[in-house]
C-alpha positions in Angstrom: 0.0 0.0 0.0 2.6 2.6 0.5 4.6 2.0 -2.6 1.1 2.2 -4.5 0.5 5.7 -2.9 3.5 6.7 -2.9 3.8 6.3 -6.7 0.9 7.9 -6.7 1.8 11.2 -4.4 5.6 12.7 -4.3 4.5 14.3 -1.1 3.1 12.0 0.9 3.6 12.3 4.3 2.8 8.3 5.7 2.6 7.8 9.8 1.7 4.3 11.3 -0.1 3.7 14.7 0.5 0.2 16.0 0.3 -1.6 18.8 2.9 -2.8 21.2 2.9 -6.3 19.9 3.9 -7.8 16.5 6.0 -6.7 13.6 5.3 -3.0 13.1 8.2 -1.6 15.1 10.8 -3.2 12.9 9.3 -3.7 9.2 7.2 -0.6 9.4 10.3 1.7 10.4 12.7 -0.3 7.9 10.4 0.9 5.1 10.8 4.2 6.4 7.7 5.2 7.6 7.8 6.8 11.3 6.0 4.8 14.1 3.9 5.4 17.0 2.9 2.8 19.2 -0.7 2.9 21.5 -0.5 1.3 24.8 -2.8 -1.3 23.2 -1.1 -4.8 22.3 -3.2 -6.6 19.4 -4.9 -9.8 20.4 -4.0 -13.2 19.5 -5.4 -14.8 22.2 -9.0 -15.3 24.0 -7.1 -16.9 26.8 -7.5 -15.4 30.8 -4.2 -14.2 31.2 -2.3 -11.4 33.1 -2.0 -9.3 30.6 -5.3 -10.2 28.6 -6.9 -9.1 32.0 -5.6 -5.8 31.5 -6.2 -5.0 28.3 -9.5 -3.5 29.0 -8.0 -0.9 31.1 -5.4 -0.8 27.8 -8.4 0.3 25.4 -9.8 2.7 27.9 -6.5 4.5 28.1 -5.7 4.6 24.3 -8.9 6.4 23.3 -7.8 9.7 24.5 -4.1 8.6 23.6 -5.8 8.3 20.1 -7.6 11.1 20.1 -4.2 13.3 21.0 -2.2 11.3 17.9 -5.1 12.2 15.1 -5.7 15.6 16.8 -2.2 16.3 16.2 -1.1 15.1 13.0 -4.5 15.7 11.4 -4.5 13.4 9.0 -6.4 13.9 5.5 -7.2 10.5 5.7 -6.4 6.9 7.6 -6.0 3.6 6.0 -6.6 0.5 8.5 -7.0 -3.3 8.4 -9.0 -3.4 11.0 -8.4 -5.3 14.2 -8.0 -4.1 18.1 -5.4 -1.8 17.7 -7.6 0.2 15.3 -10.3 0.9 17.1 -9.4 3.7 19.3 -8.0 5.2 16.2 -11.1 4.9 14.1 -13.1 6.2 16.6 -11.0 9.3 17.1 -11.0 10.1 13.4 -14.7 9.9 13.7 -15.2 12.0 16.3 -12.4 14.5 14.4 -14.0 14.2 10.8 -10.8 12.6 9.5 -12.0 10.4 6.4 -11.1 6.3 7.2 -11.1 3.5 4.7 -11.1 -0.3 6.5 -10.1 -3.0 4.1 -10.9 -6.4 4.7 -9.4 -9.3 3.5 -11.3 -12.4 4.7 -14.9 -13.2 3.8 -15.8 -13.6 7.6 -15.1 -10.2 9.2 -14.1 -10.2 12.9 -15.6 -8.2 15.7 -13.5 -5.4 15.6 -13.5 -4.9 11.6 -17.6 -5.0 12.0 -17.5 -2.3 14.8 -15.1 -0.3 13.0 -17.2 -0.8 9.4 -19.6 1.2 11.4 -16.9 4.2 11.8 -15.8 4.1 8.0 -16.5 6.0 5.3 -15.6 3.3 2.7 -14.8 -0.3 2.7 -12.8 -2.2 0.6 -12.3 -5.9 0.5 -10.8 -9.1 -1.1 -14.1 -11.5 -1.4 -17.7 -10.1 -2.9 -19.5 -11.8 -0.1 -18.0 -9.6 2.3 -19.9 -6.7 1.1 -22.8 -8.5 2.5 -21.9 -8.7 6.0 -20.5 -5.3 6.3 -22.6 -1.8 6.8 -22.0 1.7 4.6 -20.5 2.0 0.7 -18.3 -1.1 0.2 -15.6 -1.5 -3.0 -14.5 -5.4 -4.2 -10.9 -4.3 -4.6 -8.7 -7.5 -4.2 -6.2 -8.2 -1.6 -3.0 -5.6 -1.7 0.1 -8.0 -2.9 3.7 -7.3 -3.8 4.2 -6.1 -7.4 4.6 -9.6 -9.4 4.3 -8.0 -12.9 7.8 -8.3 -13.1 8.8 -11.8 -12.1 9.7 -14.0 -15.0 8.4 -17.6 -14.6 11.4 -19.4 -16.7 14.1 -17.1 -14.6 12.2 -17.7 -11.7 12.9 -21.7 -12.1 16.0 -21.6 -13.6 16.8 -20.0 -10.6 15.2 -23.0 -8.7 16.7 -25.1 -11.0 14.1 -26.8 -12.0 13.9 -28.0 -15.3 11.6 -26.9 -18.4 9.7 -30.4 -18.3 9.2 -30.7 -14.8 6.2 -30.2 -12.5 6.9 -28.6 -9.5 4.8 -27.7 -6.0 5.4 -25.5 -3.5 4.5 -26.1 0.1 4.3 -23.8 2.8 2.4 -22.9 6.0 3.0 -19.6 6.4 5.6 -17.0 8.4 5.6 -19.9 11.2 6.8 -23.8 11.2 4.0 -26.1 10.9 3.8 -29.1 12.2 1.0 -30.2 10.2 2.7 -29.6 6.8 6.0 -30.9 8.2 4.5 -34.4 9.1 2.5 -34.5 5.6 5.3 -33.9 4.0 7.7 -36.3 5.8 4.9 -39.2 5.3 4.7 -38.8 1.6 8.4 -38.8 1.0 9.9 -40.5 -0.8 6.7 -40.7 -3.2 6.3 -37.0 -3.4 9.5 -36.3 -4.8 9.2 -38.7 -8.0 6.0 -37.4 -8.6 7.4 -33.4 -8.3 10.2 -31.4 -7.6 9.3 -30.1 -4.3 10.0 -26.7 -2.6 9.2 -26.7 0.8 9.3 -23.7 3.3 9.6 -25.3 6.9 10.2 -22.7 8.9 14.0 -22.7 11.2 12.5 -24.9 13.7 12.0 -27.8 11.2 14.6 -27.1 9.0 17.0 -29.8 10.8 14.4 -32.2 10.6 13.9 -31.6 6.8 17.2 -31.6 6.0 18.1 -35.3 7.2 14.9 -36.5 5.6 16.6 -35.5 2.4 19.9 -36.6 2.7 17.7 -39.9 3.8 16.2 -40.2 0.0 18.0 -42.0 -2.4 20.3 -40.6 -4.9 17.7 -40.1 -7.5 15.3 -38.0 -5.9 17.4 -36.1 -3.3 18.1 -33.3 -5.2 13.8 -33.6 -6.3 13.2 -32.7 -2.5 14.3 -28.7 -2.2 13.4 -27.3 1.9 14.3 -24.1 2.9 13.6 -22.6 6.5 12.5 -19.3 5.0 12.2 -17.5 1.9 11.8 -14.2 1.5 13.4 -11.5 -1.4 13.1 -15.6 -3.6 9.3 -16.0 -2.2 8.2 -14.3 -5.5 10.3 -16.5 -7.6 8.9 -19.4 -5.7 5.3 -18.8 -6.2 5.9 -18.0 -10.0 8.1 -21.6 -10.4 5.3 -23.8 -8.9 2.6 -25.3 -10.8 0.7 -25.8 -7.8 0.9 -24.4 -4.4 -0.1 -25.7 -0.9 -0.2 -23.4 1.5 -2.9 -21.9 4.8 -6.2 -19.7 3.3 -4.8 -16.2 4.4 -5.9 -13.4 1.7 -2.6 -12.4 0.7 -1.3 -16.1 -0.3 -4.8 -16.8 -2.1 -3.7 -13.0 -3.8 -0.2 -14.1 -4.7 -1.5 -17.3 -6.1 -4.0 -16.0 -8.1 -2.0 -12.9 -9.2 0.0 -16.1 -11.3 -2.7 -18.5 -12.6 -1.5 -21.3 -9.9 -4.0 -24.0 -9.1 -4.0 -23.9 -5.3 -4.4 -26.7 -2.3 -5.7 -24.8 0.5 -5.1 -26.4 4.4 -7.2 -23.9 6.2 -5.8 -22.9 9.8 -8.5 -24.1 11.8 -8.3 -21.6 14.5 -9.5 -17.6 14.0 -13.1 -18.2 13.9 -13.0 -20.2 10.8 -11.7 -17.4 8.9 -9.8 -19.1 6.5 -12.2 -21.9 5.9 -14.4 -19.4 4.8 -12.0 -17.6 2.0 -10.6 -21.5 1.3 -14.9 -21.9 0.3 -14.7 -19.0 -1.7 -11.9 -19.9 -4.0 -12.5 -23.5 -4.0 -15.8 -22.8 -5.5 -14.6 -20.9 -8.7 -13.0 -24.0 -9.1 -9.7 -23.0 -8.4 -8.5 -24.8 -5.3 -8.7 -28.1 -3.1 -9.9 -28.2 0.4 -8.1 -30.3 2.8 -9.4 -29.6 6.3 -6.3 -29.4 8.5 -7.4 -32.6 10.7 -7.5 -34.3 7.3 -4.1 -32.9 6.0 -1.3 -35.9 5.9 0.6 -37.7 3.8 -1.8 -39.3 1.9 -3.5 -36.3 1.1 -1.1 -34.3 0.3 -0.4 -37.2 -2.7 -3.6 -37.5 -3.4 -3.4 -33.2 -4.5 -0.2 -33.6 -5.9 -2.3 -35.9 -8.5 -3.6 -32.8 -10.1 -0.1 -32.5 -11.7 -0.9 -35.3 -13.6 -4.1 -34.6 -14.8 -3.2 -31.9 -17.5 -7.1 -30.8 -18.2 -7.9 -30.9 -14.4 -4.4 -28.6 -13.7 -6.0 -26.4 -17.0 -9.2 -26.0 -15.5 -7.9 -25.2 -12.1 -5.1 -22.4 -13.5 -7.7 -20.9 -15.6 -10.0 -20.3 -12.9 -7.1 -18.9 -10.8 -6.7 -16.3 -12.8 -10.1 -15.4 -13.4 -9.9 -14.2 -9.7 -7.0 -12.1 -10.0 -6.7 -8.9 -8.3 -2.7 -7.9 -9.2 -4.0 -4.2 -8.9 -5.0 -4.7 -5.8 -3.3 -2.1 -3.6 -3.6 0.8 -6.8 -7.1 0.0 -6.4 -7.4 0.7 -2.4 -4.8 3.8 -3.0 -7.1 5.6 -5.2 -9.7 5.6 -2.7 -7.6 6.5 -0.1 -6.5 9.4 -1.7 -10.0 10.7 -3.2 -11.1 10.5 0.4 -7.5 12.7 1.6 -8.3 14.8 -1.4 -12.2 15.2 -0.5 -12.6 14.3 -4.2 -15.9 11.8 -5.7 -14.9 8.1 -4.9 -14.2 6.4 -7.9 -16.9 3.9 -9.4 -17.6 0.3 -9.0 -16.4 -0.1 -12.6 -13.5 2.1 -12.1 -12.7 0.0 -8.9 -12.8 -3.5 -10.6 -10.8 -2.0 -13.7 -7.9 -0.7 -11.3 -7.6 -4.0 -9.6 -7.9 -6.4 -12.2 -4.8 -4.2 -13.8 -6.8 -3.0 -16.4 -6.8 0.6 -16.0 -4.6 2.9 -14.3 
């Protein structure tokens, strides 16, 4: 989002509000944006706790701490995902007049994205269904992604190394080591690596574990079974190398996917209120993903997905209608709105919307 508006703006002045938990501190600052911090941490947990006990007296005292920060800067607009931490925020802009656009990017909204819904001028979101559940003028924008335009699928896998006839998957839970994927994986080796070259993101706690099962594989397919604890600058290069992915539901990888054509196998995290079940629904039924409910994810299922590889109309069918649900525009799409609201300008249409996000239009 603030490469798209800063493209768009040379004078944009960008601020973040965050919490006191998570990763704004470091990646926000690193991209050069300045950082202040409410006395709020964001929730990841319903559980009774010490310092979920306090929380309530947390949000009492970042309201006015809120209303001080927009007071101040006057902002001629916010931009939010939603969650805890935004609350005080939006609520302070509302009571200040300062224009706020919430984007949501699951088709089940949380608690706090309804209540703040209610405090937004505009919505923007990844799924259409959303629209439905949430109050006030609402825009289908996508999911806001890194710019793939540029990655070149044969680079991308000769820099994998994988060959022009092969069929490769990548495999990966998300920012964390999951034990789930880990074990599916582990059961279907040695079977999944003649069938695919596989690139597998384990995570650094796994990575041992990963490595030994492939110096375990005989000579033949040991150099078919590729695992990596992280990838991050290459994760681009990954997703555009794979001809299919399995990964969790979360918006952005269902974007990223999307963004390249990839037929996807989705392994919902069955926690968050369902959440991802929900967007894994959604894509499944334009026919371009497989379900597997986590309880259900193991080796055997994760063979039974790799299958699609070998059914070239079924992996045709599938890539087609991954691409019919691109969004690359995404974040242009969500940055024009933004800005007609700092600007005080007519939102743009639903037409213009859809055209800016399906990078159709500028």
């Amino acid at each position: 989002m603030a490469r798209s508006l800063r493209e768009r703006r040379d004078d944009l002045d960008l601020r973040w509000i965050g919490g006191h938990r998570g990763l704004e501190a470091r990646v926000v600052a690193g991209a050069g944006i300045p950082v202040t911090r409410l006395m709020l941490r964001s929730l990841r947990t319903a559980d009774v706790s010490l310092p979920a006990l306090v929380d309530p007296v947390r949000l009492g005292a970042s309201f006015p701490q809120a209303m001080a920060l927009v007071g101040g800067l006057r902002p001629a607009a916010i931009f939010t995902t939603g969650g805890y931490v935004a609350l005080p925020v939006a609520a302070a802009a509302a009571a200040l007049r300062v224009p706020v656009l919430l984007w949501e990017g699951n088709v089940i909204p949380g608690r706090s994205v309804r209540a703040i819904a209610r405090l937004a001028r505009v919505v923007a979101v990844s799924f259409p269904e959303t629209c439905r559940r949430l109050p006030g003028r609402c825009h289908v924008t996508g999911t806001p992604i890194r710019d793939l335009a540029s990655v070149d699928r044969l680079a991308a896998r000769r820099h994998f190394e994988i060959p022009a006839d092969a069929r490769a998957v990548l495999i990966f839970g998300g920012s964390q080591a999951v034990q789930r994927f880990d074990s599916a994986v582990e059961q279907a080796l040695p079977e999944l690596a003649a069938r695919a070259i596989v690139v597998h993101v384990t995570g650094e706690s796994a990575y041992g574990a990963a490595l030994a099962r492939r110096e375990a594989l005989p000579d033949a397919l040991r150099e078919r079974y590729r695992p990596y604890p992280f990838l991050r600058e290459e994760m681009a290069d990954a997703l555009a190398a794979a001809d299919l992915v399995v990964g969790r539901a979360g918006s952005s990888t269902i974007a990223e996917v999307t963004a390249l054509g990839t037929p996807l196998v989705l392994v919902p995290y069955p926690h968050a209120a369902g959440h991802q079940a929900a967007n894994a629904r959604a894509v499944a039924e334009q026919g371009a993903a497989l379900v597997i409910a986590d309880e259900a994810f193991d080796g055997a299922a994760l063979l039974d997905a790799v299958g699609i590889l070998a059914d070239p109309r079924r992996h045709l069918e599938m890539s087609s209608a991954s691409r019919a649900l691109a969004r690359p525009g995404a974040a242009d799409a969500v940055a024009r709105l933004v800005l007609a609201l700092a600007d005080r300008l007519p939102l743009p249409s639903d037409e213009e919307v859809e055209a800016i996000s399906r990078g159709v239009a500028a």
